[in-house]
Wavefront OBJ file of the C-alpha trace (Angstrom):
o trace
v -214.863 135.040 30.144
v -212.081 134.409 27.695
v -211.985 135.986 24.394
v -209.266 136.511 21.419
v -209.118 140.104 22.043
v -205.722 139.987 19.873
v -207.513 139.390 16.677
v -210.573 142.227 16.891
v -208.615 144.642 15.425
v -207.270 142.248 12.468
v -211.022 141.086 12.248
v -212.685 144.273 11.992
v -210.137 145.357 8.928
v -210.901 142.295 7.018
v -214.748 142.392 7.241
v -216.118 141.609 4.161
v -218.484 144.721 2.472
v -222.035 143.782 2.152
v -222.618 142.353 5.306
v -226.540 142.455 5.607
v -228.516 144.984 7.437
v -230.176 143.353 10.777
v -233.788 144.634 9.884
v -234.288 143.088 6.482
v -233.864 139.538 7.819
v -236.564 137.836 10.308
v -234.386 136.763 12.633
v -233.842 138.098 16.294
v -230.723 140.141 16.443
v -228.077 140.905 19.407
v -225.654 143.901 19.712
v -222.098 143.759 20.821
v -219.332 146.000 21.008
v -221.853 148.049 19.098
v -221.924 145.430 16.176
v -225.444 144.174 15.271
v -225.927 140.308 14.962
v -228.204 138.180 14.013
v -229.230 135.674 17.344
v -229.263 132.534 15.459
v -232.002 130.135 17.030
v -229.944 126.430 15.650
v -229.537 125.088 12.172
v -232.172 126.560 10.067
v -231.700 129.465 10.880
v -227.918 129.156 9.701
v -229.165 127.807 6.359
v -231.649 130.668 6.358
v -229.309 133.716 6.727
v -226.861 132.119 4.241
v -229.641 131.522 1.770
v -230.456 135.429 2.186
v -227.172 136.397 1.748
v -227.180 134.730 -1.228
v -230.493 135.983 -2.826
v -229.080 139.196 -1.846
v -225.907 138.920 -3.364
v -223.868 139.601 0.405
v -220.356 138.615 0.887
v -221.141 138.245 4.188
v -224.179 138.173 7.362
v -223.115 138.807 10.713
v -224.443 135.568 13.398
v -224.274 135.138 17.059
v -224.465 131.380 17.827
v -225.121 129.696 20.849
v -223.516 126.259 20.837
v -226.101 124.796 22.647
v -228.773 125.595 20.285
v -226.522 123.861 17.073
v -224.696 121.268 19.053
v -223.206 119.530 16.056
v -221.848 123.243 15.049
v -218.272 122.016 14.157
v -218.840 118.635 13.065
v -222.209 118.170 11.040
v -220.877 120.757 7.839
v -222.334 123.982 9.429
v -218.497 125.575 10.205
v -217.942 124.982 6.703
v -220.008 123.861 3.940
v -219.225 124.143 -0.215
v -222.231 125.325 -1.770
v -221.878 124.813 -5.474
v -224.752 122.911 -5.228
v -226.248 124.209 -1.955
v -229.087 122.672 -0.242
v -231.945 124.800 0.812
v -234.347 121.942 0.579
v -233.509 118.561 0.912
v -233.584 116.630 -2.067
v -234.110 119.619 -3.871
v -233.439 119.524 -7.577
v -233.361 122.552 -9.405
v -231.902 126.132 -8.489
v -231.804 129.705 -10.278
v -228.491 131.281 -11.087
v -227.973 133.028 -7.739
v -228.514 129.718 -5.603
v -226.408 127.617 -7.528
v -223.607 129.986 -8.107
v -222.051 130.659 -4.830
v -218.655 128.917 -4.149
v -218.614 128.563 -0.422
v -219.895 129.624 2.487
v -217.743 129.269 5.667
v -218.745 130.273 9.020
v -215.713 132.511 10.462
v -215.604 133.495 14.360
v -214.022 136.688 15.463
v -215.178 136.862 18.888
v -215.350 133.682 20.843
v -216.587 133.222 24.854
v -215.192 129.822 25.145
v -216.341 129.539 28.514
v -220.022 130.448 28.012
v -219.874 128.334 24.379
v -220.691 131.373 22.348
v -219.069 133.281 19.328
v -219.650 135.669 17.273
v -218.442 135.905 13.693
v -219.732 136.020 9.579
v -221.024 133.495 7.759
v -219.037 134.466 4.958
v -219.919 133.892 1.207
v -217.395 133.302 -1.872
v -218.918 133.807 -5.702
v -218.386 132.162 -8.278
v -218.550 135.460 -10.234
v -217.876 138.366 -7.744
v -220.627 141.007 -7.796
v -218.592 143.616 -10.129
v -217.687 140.347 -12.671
v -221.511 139.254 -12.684
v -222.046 143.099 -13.983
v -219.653 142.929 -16.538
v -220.540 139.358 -17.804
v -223.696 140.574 -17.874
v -222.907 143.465 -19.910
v -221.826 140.807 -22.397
v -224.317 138.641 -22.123
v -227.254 141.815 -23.202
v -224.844 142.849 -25.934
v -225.597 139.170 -27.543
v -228.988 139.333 -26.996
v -229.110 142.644 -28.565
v -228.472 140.986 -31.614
v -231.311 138.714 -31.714
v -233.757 141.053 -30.397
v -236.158 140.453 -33.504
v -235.739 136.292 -33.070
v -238.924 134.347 -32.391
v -237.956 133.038 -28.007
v -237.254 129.543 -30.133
v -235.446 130.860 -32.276
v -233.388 132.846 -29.364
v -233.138 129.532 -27.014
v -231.442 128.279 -30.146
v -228.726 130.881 -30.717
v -227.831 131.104 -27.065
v -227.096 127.473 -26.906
v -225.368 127.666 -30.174
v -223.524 130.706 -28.993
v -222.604 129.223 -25.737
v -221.165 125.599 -27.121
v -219.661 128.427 -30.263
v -217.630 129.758 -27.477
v -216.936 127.427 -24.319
v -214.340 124.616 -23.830
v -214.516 121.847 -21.603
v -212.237 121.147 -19.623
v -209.316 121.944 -16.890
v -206.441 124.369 -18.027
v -203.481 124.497 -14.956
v -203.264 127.954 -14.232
v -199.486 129.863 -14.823
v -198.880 129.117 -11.329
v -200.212 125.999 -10.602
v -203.209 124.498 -9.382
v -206.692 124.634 -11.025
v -209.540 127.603 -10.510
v -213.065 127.287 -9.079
v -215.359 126.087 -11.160
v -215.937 129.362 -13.843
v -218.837 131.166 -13.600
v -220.622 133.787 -16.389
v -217.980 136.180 -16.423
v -214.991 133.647 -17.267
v -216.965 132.047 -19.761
v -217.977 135.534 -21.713
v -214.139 136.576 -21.475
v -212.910 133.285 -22.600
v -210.535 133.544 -19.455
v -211.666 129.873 -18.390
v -209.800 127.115 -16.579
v -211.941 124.721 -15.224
v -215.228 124.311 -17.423
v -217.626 121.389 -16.410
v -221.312 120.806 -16.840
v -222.247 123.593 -14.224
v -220.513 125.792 -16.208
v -222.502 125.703 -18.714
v -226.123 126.015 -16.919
v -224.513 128.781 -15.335
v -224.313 130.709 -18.425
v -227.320 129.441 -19.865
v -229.318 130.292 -16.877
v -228.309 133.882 -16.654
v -228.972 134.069 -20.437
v -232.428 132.700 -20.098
v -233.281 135.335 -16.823
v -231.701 138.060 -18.425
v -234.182 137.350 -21.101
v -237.101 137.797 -18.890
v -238.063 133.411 -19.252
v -238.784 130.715 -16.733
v -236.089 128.589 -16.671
v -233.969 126.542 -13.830
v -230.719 125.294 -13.974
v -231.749 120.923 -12.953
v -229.406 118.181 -11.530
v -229.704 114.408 -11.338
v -226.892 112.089 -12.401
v -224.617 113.731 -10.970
v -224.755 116.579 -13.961
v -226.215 119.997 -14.013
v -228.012 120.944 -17.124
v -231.175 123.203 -17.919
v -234.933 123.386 -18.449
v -236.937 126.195 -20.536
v -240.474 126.689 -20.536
v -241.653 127.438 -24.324
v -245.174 127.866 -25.545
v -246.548 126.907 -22.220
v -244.871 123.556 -22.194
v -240.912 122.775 -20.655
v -237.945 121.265 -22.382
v -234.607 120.312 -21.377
v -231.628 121.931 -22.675
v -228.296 120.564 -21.998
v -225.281 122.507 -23.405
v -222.582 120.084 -21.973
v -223.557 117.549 -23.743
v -224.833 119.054 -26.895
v -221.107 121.124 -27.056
v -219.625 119.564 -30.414
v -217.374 122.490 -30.651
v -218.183 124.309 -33.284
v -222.077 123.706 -33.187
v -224.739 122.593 -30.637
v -225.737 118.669 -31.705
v -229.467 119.384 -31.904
v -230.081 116.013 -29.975
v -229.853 118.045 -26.512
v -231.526 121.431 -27.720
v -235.034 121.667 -26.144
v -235.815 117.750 -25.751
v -238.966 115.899 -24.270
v -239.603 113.306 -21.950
v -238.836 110.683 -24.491
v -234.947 112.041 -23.953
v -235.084 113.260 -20.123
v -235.944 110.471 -18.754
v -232.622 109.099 -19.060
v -231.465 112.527 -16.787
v -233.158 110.503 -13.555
v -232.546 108.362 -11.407
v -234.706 105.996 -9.321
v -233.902 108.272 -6.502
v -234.074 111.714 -7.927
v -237.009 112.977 -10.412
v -236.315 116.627 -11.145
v -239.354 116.836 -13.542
v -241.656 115.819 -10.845
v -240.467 117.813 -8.168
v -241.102 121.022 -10.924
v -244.124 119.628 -11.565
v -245.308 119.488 -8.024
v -243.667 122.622 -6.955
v -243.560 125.003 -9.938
v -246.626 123.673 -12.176
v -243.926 122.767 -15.086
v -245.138 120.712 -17.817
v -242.837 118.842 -19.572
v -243.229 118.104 -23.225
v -243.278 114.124 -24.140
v -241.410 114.620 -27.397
v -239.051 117.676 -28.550
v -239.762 121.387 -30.034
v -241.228 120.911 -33.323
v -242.026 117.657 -33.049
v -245.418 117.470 -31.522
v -246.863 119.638 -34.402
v -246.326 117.004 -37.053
v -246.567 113.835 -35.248
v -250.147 114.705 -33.030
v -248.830 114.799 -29.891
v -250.552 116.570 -26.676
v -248.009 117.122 -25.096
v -248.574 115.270 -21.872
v -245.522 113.428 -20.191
v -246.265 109.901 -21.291
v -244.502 108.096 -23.805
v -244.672 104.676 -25.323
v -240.962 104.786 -26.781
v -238.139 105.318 -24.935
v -235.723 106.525 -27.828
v -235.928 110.132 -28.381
v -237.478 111.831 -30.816
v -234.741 114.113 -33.175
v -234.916 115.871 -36.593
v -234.663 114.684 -39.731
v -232.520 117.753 -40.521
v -228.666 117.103 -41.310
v -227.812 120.077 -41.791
v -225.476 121.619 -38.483
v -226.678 124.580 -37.071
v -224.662 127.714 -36.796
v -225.017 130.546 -33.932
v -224.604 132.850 -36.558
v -228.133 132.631 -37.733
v -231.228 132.673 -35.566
v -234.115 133.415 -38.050
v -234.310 129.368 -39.070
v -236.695 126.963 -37.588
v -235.568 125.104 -34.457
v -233.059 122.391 -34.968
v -235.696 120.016 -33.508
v -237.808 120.527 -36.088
v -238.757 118.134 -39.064
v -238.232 118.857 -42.519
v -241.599 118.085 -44.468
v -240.307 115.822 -47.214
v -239.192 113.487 -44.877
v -240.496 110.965 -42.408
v -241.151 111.977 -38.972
v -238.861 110.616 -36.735
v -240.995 110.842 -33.766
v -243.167 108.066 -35.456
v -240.731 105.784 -36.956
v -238.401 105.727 -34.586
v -238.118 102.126 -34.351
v -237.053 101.564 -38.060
v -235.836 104.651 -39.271
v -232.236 106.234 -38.334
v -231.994 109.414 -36.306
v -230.299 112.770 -36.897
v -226.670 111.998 -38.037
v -225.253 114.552 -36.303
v -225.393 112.180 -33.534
v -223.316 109.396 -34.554
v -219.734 108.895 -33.404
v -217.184 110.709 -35.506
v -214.967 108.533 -37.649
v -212.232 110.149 -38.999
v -211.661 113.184 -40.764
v -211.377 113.401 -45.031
v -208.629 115.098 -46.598
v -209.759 118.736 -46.091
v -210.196 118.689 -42.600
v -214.385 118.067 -42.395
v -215.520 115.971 -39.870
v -217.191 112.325 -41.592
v -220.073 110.609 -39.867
v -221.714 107.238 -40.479
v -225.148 107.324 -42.032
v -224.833 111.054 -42.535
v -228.138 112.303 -44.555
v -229.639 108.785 -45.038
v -232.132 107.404 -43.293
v -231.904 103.435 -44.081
v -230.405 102.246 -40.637
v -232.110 101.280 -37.615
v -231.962 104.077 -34.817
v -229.200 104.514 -32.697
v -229.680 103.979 -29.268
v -227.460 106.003 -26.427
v -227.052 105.704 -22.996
v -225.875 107.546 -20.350
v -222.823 106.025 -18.686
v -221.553 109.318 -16.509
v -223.050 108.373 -13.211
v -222.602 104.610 -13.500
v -219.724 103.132 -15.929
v -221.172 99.566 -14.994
v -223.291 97.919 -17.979
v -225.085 94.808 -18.288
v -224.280 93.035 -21.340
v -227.625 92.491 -22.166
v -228.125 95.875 -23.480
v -226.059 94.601 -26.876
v -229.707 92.304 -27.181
v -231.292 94.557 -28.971
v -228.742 95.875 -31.941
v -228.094 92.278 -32.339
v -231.206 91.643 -33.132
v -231.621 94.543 -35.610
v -228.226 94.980 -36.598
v -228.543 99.013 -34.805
v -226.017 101.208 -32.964
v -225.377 101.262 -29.769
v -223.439 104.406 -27.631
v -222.543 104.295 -24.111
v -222.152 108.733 -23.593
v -219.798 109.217 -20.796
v -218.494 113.149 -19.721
v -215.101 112.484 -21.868
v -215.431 109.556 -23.677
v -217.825 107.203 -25.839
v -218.075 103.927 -26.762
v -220.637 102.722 -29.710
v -221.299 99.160 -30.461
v -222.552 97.726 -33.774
v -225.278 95.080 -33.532
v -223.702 93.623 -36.901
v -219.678 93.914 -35.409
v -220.605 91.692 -32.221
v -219.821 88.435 -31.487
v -220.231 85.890 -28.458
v -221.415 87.316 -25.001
v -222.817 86.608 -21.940
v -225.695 88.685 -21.432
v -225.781 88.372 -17.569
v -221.530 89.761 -17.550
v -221.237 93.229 -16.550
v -218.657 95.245 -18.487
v -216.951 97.790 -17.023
v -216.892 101.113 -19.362
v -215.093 103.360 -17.117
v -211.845 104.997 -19.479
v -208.908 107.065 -17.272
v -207.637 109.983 -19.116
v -204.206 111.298 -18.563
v -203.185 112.606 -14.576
v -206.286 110.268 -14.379
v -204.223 106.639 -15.242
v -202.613 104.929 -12.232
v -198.958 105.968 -11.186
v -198.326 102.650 -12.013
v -199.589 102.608 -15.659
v -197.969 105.996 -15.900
v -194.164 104.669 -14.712
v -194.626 101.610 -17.265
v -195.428 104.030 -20.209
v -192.496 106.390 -18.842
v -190.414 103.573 -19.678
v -191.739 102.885 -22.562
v -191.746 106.677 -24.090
v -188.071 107.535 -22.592
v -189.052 111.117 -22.313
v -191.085 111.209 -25.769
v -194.527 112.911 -25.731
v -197.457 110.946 -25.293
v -200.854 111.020 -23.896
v -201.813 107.895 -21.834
v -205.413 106.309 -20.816
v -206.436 103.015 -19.785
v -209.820 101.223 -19.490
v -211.027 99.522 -16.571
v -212.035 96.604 -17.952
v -209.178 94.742 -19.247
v -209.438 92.266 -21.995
v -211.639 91.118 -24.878
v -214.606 93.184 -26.011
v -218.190 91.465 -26.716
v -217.699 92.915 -30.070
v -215.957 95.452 -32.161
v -216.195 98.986 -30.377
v -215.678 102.439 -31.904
v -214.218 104.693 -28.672
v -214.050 108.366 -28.675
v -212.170 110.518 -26.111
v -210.609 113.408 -25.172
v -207.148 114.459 -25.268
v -204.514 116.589 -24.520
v -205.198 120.066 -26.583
v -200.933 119.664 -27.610
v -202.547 116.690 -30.193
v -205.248 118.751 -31.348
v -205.355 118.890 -35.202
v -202.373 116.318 -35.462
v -201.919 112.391 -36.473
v -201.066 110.263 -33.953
v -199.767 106.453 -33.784
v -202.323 104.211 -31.102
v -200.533 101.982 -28.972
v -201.562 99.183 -26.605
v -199.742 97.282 -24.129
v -199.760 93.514 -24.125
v -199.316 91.170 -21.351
v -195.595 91.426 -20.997
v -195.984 95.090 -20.858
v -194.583 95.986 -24.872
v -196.280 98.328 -26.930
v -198.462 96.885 -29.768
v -199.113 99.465 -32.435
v -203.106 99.563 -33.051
v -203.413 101.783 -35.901
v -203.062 105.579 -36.653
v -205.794 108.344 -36.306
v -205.978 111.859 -36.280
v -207.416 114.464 -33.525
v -210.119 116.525 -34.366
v -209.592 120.135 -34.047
v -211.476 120.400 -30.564
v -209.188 117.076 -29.130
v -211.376 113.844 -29.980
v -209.621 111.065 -31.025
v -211.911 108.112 -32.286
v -210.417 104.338 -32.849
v -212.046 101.105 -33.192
v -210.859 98.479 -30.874
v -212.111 94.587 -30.044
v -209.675 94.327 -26.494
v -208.862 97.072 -23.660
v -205.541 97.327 -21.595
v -203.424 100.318 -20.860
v -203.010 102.475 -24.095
v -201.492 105.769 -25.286
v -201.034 107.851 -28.263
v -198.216 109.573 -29.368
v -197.334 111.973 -31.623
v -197.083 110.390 -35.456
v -193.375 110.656 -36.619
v -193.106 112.837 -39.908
v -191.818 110.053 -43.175
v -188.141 110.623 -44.580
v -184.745 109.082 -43.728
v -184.139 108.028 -40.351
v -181.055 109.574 -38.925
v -178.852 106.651 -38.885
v -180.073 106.147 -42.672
v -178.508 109.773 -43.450
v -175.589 108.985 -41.709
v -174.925 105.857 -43.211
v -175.538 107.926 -47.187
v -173.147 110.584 -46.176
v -170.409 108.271 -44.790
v -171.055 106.248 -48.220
v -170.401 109.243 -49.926
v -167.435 110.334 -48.612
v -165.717 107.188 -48.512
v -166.555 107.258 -52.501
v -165.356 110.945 -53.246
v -162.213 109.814 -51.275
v -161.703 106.792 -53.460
v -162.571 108.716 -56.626
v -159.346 111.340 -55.326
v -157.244 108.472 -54.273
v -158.069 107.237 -58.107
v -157.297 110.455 -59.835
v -154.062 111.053 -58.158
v -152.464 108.456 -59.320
v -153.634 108.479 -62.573
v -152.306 112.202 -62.874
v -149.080 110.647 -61.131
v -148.528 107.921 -63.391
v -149.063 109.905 -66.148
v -146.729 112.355 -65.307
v -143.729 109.416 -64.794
l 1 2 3 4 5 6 7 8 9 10 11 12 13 14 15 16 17 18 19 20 21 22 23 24 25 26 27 28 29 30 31 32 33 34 35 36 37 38 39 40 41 42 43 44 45 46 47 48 49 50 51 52 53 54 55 56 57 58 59 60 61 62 63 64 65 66 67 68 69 70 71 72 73 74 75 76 77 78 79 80 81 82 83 84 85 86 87 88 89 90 91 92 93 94 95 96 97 98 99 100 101 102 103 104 105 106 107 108 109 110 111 112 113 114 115 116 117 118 119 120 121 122 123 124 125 126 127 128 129 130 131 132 133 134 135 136 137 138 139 140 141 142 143 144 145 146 147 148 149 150 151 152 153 154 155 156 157 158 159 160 161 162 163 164 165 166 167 168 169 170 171 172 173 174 175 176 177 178 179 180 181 182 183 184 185 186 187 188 189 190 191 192 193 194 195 196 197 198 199 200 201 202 203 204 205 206 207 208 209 210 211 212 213 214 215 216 217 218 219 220 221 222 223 224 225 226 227 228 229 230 231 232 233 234 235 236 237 238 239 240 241 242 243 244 245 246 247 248 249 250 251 252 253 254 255 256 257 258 259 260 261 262 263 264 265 266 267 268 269 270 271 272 273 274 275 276 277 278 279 280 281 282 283 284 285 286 287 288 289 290 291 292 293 294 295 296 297 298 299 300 301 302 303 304 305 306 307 308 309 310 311 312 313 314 315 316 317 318 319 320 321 322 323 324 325 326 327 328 329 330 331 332 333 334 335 336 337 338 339 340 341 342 343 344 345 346 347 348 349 350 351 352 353 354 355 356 357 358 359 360 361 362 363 364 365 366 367 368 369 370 371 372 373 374 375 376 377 378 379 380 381 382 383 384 385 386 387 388 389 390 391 392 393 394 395 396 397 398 399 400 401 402 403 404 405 406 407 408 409 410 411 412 413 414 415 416 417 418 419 420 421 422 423 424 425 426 427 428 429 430 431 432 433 434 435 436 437 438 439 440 441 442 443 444 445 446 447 448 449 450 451 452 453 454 455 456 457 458 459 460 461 462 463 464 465 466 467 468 469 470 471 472 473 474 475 476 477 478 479 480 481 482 483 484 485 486 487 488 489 490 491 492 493 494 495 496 497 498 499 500 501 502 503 504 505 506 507 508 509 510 511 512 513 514 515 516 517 518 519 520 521 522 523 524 525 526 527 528 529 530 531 532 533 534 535 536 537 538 539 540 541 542 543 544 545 546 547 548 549 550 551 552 553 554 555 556 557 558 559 560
């Protein structure tokens, strides 16, 4: 029998603490060198000690494995498997904050009998927040919901979203030395010490508000996106603060939606509703909060209309105050939108932003009138591809049409569009900065001669079917600032498209009928150009010189 003697003593030192006692789990257990281990019987029973480490909050459970009973131990993702969205069930959709939280879990062998094909080792387990920065974060966490103690649960769903899109960027930031962190848990996000912020992000701090506040809730995936679901009043709704994060309010589009809007959050392949449904007894609403009330609905999960019921309120909501009705909810002078739908616009808050007026506020098409058709949106972030026959239906009725990626937008007007082939596919995919080709990037390089600039490039290259308004995200240095919009032609010069302005949070929105390579740069402040100052000052000079020249031989002559 062979073993790495050499590292025991290393091993033992760096044993994780919480390794799990061997009575609490029901699996048969095996002692060496007066070390208890669990006697793991093949691959469930992995998946099954690492889930209880998990629920348990363990850095670590202690497994003797038998290669023959997991044969495809090293090469089927058992050795070492990244959990951020970890498996328990397959297929399954929907996870509290503790099994969707971990980081990794690795299987690490300290003893090995090579000849016998045993070992005996940790299946170790990495947090996203450790178990003293889960404690502090939520410390935090009760100290906000402190505040809204007296709030109706609405009323508190409401704030926390608010609160949470109030206070969390998107995003990757490098870290001082280099590289990018995990993917931030609760603690980061309460601290505001965050570096790599994407949609799980969110439903992880969303999550442990909801179970900190004592209601059902699960954080759901589909699409290739994490968001959440809330029961309220006996019925569920979907809450998805990624999406609804407009920086400095929660667009009250994605705050506690119905069927009418989730369905668009599944794919063919992967209903999360009807897995809760099945397993959990969750009812989904068919319309939003506040909207069943007015319009008669029961609630059930059919719909006849697949656009999505939103307020008629205009107004943006605030975290800062909790007492008023649900953003969902309809003001009483006004049409229901859950009923007119089809010929009445939607909330404005969710059309694409424009441009910004001269004091900074943020301008929207169609804000507080309701005179335009609907606007339609659809969700491009796990498939860029679209059939052009989607345009069919603004052309008809001279609507809005927005394609919602993760970091960018397009919207299409049904009266801006011109010629198309409904059968073409178009391509909507847009490459944000380290994202563009090396390629693209040298070209610009050359272009820019060490100037700053941000570059992206679409996919699809050349002519639109239409007029498109495109919104994306930039780098934070343009935040608040005007910058020129370039394009690059086919002999690879820049063509100057127009000038915009970046929004506070790092949107920059531009209208466009054609799609190459582009990038921004920095809008050069008005006055003199160098070479024009030079030019004045040598011009003066060479006159004060001729105006001495003159009056020295004036004074001489005079003196003759």
């Amino acid at each position: 029998m062979k073993r790495l003697i050499s590292l025991m003593a290393a091993a033992l030192m760096l044993l994780p603490m919480g390794i799990s006692a061997a009575t609490n789990l029901d699996i048969p257990t095996i002692q060496y060198e007066g070390k208890t281990y669990y006697n793991l019987g093949g691959k469930d029973d992995y998946f099954k000690s690492a889930r209880y480490g998990i629920e348990n909050r363990l850095t670590a459970v202690s497994v003797f494995i038998d290669y023959a009973k997991l044969p495809d131990y090293r090469s089927n993702n058992i050795w070492y498997c990244d959990v951020r969205n970890f498996n328990y069930q397959k297929e399954r959709l929907y996870f509290s904050y503790n099994e969707y939280s971990p980081s990794t879990v690795c299987m690490t062998g300290y003893y090995h009998d090579f000849e016998n094909g045993r070992e005996y080792g940790d299946i170790e387990i990495t947090y996203i927040d450790s178990a003293d920065e889960l404690a502090k974060g939520d410390k935090m966490v009760n100290a906000q919901l402190s505040k809204i103690s007296s709030y109706s649960k609405a009323d508190k769903i409401k704030y926390i979203a608010e609160y949470i899109c109030k206070n969390v960027e998107a995003g990757g930031k490098e870290m001082p030395g280099g590289g990018y962190d995990d993917i931030n848990g609760v603690y980061d996000l309460m601290t505001g010490n965050f570096t790599n912020v994407v949609c799980s992000s969110y439903a992880f701090l969303f999550q442990r508000f909801m179970e900190l506040s004592g209601y059902k809730s699960y954080i759901a995936t589909g699409r290739n996106h994490a968001w959440n679901v809330v029961e309220l009043d006996g019925k569920w709704y979907g809450v998805d603060c990624t999406y609804g994060d407009e920086g400095s309010y929660m667009n009250s589009r994605y705050l506690l939606m119905g069927m009418d809007k989730l369905q668009g959050y599944t794919s063919s392949n992967e209903n999360v509703f009807a897995q809760l449904e099945k397993e959990k007894g969750c009812k989904f609403s068919s319309t939003a909060y506040g909207s069943e009330a007015s319009s008669g609905n029961t609630g059930d999960n059919t719909t006849s209309s697949s656009k999505p019921a939103s307020s008629t309120n205009s107004s943006k909501p605030t975290a800062s105050t909790g007492t008023s009705k649900p953003a969902t909810s309809t003001n009483s002078d006004k049409t229901n939108p859950a009923t007119s739908s089809n010929n009445k616009a939607e909330v404005s808050q969710d059309t694409v932003t424009t441009g910004e007026n001269e004091s900074g506020d943020t301008q929207t098409e169609n804000e507080n009138t309701l005179s335009q058709p609907a606007a339609e949106i659809v969700d491009i972030t796990n498939n860029a591809d679209v059939t052009l026959n989607i345009l069919d239906n603004i052309g008809q009725n001279g609507g809005t049409l927005i394609l919602q990626g993760e970091s960018y937008s397009w919207s299409f007007n049904g009266n801006k569009l011109t010629e198309y082939d409904a059968s073409a596919t178009l391509n909507t995919a847009i490459y944000l900065g380290n994202e563009v080709s090396d390629q693209d990037i040298s070209t610009l390089e050359k272009i820019n001669q060490g100037e700053n600039y941000f570059p992206f490039s679409f996919e699809h290259h050349g002519a639109l079917p239409g007029e498109a308004e495109i919104c994306i995200n930039v780098d934070q240095n343009f935040a608040g600032k005007k910058v020129d919009i370039y394009s690059i032609n086919n002999d690879g010069e820049p063509v100057l498209e127009g000038t915009g302005k970046v929004t506070a949070d790092g949107k920059l929105t531009f209208s466009t009928n054609h799609c190459s390579l582009w990038f921004i740069k920095e809008t050069a402040s008005k006055g003199l150009s160098l070479g024009i100052i030079l030019l004045i000052v040598g011009l003066s000079l060479a006159v004060s010189a001729a105006v001495g020249v003159g009056v020295y031989f004036f004074i001489r002559k005079k003196r003759m």
